[in-house]
DSSP file (Angstrom, degrees, kcal/mol; ACC not computed):
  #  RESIDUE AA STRUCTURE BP1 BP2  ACC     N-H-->O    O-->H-N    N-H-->O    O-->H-N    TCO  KAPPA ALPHA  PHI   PSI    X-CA   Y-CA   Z-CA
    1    1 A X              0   0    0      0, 0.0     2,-0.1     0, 0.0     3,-0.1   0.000 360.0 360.0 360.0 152.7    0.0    0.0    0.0
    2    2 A X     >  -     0   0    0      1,-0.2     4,-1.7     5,-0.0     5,-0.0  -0.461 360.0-105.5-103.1 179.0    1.6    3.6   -0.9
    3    3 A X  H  > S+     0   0    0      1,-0.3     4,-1.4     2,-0.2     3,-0.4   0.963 127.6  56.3 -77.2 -39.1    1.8    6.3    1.9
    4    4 A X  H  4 S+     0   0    0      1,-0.3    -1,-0.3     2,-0.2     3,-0.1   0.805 102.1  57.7 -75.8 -12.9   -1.3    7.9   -0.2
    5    5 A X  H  4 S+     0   0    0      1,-0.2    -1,-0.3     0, 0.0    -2,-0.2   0.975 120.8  28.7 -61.4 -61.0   -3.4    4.5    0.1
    6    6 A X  H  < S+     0   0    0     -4,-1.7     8,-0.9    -3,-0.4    -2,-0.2   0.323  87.8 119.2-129.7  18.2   -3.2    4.8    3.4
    7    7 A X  B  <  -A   13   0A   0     -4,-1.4     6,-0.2     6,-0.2     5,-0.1  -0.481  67.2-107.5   2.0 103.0   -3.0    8.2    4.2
    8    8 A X    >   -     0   0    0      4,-3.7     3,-1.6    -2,-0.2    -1,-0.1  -0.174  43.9-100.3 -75.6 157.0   -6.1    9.9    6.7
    9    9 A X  T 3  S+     0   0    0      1,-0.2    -1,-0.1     2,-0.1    -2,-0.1   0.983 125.2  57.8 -48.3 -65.9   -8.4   12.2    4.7
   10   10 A X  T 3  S-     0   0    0      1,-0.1    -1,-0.2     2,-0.0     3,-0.1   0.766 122.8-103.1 -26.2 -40.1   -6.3   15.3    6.1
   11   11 A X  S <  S+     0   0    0     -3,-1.6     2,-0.5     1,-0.5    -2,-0.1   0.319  83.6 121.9 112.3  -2.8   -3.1   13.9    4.7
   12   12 A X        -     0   0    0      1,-0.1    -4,-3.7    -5,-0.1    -1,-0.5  -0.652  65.1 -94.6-100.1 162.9   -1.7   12.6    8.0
   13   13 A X  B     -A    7   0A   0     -2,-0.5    -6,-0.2    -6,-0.2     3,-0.1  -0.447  40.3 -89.2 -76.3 135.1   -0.8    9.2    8.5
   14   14 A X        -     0   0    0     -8,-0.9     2,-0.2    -2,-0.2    -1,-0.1   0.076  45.9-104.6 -47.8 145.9   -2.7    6.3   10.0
   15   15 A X        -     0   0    0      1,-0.2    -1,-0.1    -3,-0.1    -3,-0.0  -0.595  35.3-136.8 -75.4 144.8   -2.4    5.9   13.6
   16   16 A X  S    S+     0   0    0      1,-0.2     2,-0.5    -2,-0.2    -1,-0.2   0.390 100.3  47.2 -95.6   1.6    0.0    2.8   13.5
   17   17 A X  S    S-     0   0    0     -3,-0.1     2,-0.7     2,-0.0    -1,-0.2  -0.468  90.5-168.9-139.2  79.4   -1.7    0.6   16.5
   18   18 A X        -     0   0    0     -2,-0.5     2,-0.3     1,-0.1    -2,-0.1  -0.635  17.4-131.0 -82.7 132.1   -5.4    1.3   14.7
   19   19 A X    >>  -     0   0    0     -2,-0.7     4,-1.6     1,-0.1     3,-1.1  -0.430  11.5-125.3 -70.2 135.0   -8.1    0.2   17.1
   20   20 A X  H 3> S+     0   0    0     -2,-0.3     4,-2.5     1,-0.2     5,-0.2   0.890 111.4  50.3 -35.5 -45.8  -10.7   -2.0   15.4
   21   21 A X  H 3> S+     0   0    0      1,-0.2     4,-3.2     2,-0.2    -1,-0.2   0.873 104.7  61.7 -81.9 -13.0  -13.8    0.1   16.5
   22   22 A X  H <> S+     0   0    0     -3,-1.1     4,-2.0     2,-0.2     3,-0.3   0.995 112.3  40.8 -52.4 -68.2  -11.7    3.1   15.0
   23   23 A X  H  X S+     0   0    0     -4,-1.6     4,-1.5     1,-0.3     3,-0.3   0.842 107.5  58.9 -36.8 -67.5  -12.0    1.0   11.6
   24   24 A X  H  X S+     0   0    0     -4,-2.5     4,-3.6     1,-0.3    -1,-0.3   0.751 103.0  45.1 -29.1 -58.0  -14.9    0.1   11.9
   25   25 A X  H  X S+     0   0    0     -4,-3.2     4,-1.9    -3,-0.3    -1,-0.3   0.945 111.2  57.3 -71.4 -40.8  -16.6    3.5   12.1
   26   26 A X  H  X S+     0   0    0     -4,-2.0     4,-1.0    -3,-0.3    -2,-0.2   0.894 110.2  47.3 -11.6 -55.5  -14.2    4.7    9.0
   27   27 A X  H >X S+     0   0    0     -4,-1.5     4,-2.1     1,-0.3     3,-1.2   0.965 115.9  45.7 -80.7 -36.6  -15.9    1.5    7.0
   28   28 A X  H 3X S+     0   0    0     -4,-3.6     4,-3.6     1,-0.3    -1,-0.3   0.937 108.6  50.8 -50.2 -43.3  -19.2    2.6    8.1
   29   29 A X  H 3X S+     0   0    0     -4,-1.9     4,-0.8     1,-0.3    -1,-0.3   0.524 115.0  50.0 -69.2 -18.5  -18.8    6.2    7.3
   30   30 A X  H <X S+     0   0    0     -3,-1.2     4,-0.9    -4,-1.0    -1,-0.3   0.740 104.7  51.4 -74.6 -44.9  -17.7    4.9    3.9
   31   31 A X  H  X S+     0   0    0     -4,-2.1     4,-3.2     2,-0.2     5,-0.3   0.865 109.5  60.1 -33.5 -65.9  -20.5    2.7    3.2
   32   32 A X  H  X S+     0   0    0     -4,-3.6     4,-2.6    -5,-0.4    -2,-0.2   0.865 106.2  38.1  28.8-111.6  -22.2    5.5    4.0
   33   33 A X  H  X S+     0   0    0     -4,-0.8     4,-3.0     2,-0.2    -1,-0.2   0.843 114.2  52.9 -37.7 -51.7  -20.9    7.7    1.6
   34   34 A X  H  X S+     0   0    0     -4,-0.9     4,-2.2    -3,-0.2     5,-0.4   0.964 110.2  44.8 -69.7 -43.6  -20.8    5.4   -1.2
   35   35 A X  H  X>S+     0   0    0     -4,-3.2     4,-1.6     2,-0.2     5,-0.5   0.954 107.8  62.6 -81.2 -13.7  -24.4    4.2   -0.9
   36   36 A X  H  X5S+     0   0    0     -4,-2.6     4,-2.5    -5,-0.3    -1,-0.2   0.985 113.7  39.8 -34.1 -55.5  -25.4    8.2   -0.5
   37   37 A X  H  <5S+     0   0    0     -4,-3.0     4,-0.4     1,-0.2    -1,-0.2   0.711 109.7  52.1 -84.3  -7.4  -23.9    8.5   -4.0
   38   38 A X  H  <5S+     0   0    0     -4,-2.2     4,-0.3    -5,-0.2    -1,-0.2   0.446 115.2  48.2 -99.8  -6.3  -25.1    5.4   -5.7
   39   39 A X  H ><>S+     0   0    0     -4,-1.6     5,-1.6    -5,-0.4     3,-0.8   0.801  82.9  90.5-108.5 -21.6  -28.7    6.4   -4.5
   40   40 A X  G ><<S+     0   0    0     -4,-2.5     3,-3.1    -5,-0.5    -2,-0.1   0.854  83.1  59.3 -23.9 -66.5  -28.6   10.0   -5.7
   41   41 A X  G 3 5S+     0   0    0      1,-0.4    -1,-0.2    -4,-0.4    -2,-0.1   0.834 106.0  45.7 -44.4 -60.2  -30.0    9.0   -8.9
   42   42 A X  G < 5S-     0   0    0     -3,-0.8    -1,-0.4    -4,-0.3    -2,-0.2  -0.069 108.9-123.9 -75.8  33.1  -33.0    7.6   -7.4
   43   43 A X  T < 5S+     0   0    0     -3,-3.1     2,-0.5     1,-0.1    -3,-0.2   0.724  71.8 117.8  59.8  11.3  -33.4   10.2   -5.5
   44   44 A X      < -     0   0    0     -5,-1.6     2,-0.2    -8,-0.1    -1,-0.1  -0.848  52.9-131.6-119.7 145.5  -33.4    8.3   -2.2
   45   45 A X     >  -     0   0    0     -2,-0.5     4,-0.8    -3,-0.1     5,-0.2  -0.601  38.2-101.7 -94.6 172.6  -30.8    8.3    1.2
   46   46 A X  T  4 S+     0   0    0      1,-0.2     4,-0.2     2,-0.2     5,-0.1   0.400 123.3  59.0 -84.1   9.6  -29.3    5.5    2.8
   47   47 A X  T  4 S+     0   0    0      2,-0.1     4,-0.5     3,-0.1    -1,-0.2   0.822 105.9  51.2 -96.1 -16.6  -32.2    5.9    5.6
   48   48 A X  T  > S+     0   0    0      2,-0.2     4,-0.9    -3,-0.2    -2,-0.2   0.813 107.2  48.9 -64.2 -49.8  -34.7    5.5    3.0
   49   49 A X  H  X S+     0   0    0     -4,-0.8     4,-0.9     2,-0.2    -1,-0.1   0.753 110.2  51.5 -70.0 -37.2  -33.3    2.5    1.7
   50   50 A X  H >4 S+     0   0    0     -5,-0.2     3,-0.7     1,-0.2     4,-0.4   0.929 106.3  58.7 -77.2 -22.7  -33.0    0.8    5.3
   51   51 A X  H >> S+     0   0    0     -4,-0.5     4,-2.3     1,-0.2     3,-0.6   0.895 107.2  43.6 -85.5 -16.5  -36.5    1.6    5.8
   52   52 A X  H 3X S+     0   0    0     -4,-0.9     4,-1.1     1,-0.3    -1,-0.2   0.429 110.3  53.1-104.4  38.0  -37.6   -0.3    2.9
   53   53 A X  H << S+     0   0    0     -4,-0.9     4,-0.4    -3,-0.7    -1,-0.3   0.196 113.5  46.8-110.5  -4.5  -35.6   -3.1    3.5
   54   54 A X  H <> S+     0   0    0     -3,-0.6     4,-1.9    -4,-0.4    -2,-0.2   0.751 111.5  44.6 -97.5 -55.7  -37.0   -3.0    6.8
   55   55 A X  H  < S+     0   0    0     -4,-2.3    -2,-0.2     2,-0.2    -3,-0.2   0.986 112.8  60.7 -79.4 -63.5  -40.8   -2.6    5.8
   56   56 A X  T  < S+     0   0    0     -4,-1.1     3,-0.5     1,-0.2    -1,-0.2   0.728 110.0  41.4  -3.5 -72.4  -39.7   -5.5    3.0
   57   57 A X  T  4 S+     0   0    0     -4,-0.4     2,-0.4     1,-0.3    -2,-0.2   0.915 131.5  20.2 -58.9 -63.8  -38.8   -7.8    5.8
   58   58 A X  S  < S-     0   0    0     -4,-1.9     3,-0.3    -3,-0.1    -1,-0.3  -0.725  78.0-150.9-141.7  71.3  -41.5   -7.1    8.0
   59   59 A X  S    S+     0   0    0     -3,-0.5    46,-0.2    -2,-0.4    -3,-0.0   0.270  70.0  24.6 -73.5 142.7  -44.6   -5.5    6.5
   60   60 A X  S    S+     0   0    0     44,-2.5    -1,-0.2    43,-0.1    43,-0.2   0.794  78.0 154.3  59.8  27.0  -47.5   -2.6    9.0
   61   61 A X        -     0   0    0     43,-0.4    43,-0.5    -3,-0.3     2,-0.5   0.502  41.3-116.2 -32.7-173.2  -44.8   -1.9   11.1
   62   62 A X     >  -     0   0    0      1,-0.4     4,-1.7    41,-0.2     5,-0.4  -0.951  23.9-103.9-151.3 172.8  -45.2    1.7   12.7
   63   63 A X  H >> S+     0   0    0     39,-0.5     3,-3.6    -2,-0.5     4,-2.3   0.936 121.9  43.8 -83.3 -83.6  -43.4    4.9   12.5
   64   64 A X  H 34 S+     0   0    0      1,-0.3    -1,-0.3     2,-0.2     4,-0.1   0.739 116.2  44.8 -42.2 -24.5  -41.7    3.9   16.5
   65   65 A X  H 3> S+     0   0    0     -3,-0.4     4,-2.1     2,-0.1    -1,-0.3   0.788 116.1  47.0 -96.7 -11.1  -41.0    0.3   15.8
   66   66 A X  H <X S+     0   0    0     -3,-3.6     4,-2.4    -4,-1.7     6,-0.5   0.836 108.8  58.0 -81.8 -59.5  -39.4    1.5   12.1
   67   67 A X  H  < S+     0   0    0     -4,-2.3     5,-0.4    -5,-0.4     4,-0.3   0.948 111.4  41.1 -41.6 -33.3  -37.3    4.4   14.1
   68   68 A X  H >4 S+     0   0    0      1,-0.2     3,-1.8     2,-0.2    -1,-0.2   0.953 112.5  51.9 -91.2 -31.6  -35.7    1.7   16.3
   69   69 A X  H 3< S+     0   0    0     -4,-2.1    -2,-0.2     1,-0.2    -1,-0.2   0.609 118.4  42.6 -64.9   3.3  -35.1   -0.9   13.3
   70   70 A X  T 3< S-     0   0    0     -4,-2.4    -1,-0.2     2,-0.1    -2,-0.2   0.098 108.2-114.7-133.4  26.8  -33.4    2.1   11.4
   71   71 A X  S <  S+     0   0    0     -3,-1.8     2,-0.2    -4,-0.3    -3,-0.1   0.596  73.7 131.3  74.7  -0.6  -31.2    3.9   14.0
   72   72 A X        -     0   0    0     -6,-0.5     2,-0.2    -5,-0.4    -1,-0.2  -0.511  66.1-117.5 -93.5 156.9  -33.5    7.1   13.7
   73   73 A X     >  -     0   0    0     -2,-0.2     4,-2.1    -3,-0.1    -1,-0.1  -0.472  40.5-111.5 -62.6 165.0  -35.2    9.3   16.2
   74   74 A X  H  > S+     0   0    0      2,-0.2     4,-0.8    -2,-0.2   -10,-0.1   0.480 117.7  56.8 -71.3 -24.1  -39.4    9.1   15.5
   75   75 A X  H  > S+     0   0    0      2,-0.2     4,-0.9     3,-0.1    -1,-0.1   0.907 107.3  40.8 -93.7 -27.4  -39.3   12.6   14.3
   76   76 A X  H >> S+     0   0    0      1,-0.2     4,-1.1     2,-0.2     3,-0.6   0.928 111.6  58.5 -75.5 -30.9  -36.8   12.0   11.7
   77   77 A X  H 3X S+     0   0    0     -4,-2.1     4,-3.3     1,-0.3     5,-0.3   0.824 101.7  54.9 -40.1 -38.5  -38.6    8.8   10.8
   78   78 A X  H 3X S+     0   0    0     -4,-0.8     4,-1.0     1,-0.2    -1,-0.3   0.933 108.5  50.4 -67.1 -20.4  -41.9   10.8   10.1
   79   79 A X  H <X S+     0   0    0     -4,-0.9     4,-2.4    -3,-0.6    -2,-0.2   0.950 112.6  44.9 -79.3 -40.1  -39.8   12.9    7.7
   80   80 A X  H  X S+     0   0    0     -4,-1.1     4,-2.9     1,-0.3     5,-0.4   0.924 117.1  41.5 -89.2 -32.9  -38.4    9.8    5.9
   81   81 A X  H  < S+     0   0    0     -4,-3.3    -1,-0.3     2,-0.2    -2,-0.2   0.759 112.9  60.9 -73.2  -6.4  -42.1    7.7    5.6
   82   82 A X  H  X S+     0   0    0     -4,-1.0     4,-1.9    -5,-0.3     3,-0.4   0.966 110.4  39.3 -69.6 -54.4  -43.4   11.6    4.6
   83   83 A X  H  X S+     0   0    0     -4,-2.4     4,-2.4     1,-0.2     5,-0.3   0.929 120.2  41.8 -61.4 -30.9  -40.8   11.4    1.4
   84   84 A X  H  < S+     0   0    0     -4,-2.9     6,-2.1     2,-0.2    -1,-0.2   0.653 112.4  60.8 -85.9   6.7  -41.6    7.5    0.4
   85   85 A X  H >4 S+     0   0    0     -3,-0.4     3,-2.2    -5,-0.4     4,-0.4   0.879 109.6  39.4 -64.3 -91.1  -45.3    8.6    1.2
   86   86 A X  H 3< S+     0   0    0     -4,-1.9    -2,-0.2     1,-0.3    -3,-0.2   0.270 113.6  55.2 -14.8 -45.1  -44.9   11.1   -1.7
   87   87 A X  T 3< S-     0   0    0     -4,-2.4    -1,-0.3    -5,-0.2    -2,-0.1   0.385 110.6-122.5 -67.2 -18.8  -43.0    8.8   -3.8
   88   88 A X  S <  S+     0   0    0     -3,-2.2    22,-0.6    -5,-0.3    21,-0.1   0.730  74.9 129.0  74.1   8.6  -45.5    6.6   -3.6
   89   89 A X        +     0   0    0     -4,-0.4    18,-1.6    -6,-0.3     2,-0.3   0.756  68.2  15.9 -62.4 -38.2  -43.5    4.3   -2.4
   90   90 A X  E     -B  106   0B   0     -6,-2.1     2,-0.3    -5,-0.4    16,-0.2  -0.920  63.0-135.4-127.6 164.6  -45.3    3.2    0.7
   91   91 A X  E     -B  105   0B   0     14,-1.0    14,-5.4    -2,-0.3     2,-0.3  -0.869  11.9-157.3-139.2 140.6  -49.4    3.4    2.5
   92   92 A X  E     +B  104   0B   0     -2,-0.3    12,-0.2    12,-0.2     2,-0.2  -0.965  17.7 166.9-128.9 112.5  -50.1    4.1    5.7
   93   93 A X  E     -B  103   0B   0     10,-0.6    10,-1.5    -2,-0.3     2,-0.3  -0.842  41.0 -93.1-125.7 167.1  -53.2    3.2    7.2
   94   94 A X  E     -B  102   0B   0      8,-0.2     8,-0.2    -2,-0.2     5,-0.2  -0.604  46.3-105.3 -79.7 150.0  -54.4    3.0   10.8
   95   95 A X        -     0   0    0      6,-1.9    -1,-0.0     3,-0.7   -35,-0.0   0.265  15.4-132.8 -76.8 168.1  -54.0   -0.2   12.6
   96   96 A X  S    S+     0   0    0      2,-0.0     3,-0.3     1,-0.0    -1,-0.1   0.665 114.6  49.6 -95.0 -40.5  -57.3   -2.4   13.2
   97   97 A X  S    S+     0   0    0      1,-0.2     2,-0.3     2,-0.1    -3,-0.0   0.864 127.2   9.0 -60.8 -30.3  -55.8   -2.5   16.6
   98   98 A X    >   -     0   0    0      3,-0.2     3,-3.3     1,-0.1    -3,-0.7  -0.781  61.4-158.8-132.2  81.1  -55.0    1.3   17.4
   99   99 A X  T 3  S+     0   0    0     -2,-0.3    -2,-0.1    -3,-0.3    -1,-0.1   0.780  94.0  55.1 -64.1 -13.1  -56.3    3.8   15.1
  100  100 A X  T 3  S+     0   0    0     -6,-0.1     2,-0.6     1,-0.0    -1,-0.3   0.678  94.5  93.0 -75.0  -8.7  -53.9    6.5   16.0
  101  101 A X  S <  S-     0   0    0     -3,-3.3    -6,-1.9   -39,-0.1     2,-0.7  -0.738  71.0-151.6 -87.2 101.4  -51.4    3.8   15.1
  102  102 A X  E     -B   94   0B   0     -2,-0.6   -39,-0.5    -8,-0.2    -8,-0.2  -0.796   3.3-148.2 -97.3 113.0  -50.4    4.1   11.5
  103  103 A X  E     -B   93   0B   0    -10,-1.5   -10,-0.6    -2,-0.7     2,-0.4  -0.226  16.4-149.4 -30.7 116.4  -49.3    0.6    9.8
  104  104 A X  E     +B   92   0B   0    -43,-0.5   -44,-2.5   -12,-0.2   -43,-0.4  -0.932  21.2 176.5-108.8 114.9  -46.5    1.4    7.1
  105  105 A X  E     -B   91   0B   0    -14,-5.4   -14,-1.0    -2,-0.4     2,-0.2  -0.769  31.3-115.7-121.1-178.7  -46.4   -1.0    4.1
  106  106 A X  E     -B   90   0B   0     -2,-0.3   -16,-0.3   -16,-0.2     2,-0.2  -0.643  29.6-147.4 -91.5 154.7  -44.3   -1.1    0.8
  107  107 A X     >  -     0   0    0    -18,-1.6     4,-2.0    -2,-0.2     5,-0.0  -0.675  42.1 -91.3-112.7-173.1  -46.5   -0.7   -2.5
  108  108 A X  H  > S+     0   0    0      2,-0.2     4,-2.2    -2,-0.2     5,-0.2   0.956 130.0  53.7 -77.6 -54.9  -45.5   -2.4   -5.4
  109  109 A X  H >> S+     0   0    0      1,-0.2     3,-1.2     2,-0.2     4,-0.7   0.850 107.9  58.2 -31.9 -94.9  -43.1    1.0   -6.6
  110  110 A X  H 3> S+     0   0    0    -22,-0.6     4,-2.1     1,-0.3    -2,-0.2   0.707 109.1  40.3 -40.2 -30.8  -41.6    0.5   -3.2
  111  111 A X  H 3X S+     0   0    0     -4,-2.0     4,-1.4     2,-0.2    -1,-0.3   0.983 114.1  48.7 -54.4 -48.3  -40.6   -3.1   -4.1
  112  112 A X  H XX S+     0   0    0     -4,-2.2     3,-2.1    -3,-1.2     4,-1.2   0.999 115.2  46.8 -73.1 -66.9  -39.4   -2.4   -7.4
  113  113 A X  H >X S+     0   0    0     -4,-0.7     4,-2.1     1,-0.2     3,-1.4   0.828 107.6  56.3 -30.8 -69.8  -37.2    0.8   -5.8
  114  114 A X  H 3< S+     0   0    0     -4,-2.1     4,-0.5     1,-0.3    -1,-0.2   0.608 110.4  47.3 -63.0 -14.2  -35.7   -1.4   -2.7
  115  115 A X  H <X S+     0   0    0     -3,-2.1     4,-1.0    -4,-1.4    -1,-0.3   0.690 108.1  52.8 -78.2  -8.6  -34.3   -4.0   -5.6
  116  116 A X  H XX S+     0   0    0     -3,-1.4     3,-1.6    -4,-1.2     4,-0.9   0.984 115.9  43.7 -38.6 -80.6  -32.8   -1.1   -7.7
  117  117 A X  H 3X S+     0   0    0     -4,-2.1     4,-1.8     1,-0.3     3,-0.3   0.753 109.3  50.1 -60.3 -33.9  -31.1   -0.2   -4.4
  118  118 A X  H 3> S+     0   0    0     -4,-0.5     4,-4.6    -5,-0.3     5,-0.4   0.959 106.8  60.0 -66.9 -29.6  -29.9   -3.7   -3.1
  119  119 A X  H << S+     0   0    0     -3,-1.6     4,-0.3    -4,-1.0    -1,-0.2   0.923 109.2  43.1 -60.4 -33.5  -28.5   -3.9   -6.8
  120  120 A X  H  X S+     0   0    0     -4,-0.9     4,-1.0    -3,-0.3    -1,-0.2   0.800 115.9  46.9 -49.7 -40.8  -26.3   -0.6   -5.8
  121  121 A X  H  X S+     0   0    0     -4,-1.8     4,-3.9     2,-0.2    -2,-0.2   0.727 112.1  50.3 -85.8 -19.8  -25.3   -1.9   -2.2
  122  122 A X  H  X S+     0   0    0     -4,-4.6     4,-0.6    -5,-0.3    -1,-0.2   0.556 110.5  47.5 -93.9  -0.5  -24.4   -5.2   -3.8
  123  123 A X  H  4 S+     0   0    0     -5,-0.4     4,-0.4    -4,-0.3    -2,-0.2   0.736 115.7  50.6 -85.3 -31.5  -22.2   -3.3   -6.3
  124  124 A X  H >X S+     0   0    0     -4,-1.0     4,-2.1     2,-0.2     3,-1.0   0.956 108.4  50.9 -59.7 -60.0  -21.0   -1.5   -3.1
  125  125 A X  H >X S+     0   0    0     -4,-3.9     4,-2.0     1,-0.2     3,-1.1   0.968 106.5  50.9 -37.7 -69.6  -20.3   -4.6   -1.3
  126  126 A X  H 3< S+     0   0    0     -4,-0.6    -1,-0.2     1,-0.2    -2,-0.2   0.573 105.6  53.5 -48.8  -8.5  -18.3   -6.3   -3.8
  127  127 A X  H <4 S+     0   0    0     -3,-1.0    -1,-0.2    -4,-0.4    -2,-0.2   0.619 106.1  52.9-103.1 -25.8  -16.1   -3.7   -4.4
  128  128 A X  H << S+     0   0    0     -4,-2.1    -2,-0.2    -3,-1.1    -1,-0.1   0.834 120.1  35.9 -79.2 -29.1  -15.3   -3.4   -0.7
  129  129 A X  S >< S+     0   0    0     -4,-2.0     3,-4.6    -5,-0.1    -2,-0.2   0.279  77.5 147.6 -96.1  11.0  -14.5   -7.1   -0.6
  130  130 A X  T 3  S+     0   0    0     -5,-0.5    -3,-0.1     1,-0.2     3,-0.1  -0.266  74.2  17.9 -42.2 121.0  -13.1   -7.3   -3.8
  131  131 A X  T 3  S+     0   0    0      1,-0.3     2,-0.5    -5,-0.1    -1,-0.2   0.147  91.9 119.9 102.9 -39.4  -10.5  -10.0   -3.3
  132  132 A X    <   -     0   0    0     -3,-4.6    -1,-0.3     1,-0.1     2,-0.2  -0.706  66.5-112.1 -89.8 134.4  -11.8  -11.6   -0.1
  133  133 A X     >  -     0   0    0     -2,-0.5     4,-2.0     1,-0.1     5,-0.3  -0.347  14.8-121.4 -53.2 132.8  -12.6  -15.2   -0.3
  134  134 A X  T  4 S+     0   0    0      2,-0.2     4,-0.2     1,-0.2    -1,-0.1   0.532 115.9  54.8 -26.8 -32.3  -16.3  -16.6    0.0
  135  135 A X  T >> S+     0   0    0      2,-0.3     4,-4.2     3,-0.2     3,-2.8   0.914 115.5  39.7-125.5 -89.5  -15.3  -18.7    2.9
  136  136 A X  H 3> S+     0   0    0      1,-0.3     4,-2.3     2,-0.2     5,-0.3   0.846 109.8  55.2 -61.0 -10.9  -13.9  -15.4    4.8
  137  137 A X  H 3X S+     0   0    0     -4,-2.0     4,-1.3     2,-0.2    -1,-0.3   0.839 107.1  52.0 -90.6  -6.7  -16.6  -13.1    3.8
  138  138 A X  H <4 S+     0   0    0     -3,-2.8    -2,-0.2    -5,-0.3    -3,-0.2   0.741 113.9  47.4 -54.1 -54.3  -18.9  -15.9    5.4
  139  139 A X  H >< S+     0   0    0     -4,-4.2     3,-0.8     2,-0.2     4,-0.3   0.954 109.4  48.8 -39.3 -67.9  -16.5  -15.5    8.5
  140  140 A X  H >X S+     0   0    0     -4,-2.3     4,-4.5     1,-0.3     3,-4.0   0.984 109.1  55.0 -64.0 -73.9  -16.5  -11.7    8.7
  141  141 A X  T 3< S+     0   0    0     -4,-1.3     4,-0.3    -5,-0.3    -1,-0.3   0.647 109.4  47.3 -52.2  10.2  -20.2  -11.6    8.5
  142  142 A X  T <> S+     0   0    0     -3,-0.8     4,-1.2     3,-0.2    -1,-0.2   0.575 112.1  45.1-118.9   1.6  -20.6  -13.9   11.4
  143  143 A X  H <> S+     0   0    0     -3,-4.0     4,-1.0    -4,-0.3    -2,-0.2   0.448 113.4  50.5-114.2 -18.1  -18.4  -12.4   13.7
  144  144 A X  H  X S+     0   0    0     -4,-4.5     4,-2.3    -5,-0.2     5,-0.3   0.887 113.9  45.5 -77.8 -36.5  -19.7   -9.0   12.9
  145  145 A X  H >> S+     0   0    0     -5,-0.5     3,-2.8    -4,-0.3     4,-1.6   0.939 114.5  55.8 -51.2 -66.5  -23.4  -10.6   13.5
  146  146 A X  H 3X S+     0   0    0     -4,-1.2     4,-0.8     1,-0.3     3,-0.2   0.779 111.8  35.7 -40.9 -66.3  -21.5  -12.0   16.6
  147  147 A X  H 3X S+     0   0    0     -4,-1.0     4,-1.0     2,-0.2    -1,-0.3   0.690 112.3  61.9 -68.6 -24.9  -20.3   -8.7   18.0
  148  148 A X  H <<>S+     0   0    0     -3,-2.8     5,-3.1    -4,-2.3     6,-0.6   0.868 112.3  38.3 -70.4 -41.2  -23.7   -6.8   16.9
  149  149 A X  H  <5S+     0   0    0     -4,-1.6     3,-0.5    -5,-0.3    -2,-0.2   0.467 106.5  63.9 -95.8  12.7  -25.7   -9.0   19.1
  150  150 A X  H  <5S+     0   0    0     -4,-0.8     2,-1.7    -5,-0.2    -2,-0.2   0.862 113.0  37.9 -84.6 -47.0  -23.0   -9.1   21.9
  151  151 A X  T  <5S-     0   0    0     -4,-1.0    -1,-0.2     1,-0.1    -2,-0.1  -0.538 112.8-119.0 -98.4  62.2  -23.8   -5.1   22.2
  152  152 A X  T   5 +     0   0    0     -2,-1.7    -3,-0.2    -3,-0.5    -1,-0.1   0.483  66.1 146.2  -1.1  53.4  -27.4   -5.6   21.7
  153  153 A X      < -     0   0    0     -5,-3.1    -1,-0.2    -6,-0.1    -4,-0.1   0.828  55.7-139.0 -64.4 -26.8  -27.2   -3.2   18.1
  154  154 A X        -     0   0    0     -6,-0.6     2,-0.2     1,-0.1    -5,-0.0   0.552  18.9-147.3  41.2 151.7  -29.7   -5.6   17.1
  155  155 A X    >   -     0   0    0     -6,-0.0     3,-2.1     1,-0.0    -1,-0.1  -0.984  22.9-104.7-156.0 112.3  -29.5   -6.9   13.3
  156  156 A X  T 3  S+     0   0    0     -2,-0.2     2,-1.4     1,-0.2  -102,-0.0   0.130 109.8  11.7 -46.1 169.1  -32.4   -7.8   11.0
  157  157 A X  T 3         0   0    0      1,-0.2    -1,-0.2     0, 0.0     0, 0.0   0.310 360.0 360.0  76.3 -31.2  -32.7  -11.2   10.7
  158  158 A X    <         0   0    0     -3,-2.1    -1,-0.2    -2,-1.4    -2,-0.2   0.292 360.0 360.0-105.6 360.0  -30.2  -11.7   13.5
């Protein structure tokens, strides 16, 4: 790796004993970034895409149980179901149990948009593992699941 490979955005050099969670938040903040620009086109942010990858998974959800599966506050969650409202991307109707309770679902636009996007994050992905074997990227993702549910992050699926 050349000193500009590995080089801090500033121009100073990596700190030479780098702590993992240091990395970590780097690759996040990079992931990040990348899928910000690979979603620009469609007009969507990466909190937009985790919420319908959320509502995918697990369909009449509500604005407070979407806010915890997506890392948001409840007020910024109303802002992000107002734009995929708008887009027409997801309905919201009130619950049969709670009518102040509004039930968030994908419409069929919201499907089609949240496989557009995985095809961007799975161009993202690969490019970050470009190189690593099947076998270890199998690894990594089960010792990052492993360390997400030791510090109860919670992880769909996981």
């Amino acid at each position: 790796m050349s000193k500009a490979e590995s080089a801090q955005p500033d121009g100073s050099p990596p700190p030479q004993d780098l702590r993992l969670l240091y990395a970590i938040g780097r690759l996040d903040r990079g992931i990040t970034r990348e899928l910000q620009h690979g979603l620009k086109p469609l007009g969507l942010s990466p909190h937009q895409y985790v919420t319908l990858t959320v509502l995918r998974a697990r369909s009449g959800l509500s604005n407070a149980q979407l806010a915890r599966r997506a890392y948001v506050s409840p007020q910024a969650m109303i802002q992000v179901l107002a734009s995929l409202q708008a887009d027409g991307l997801i309905t919201r109707s009130p619950s049969g149990e709670n009518q102040r309770i509004l039930e968030t679902r994908l419409t069929d636009k919201g499907r089609e948009i949240a496989e557009r996007c995985d095809r961007i994050a799975d161009e993202i992905e690969n490019r970050m593992l470009a190189g690593v074997p099947q076998k270890d990227r199998k690894a990594l993702l089960a010792a990052v699941r492993a360390c997400v549910q030791r510090i109860n992050a919670g992880l769909p699926g996981g």
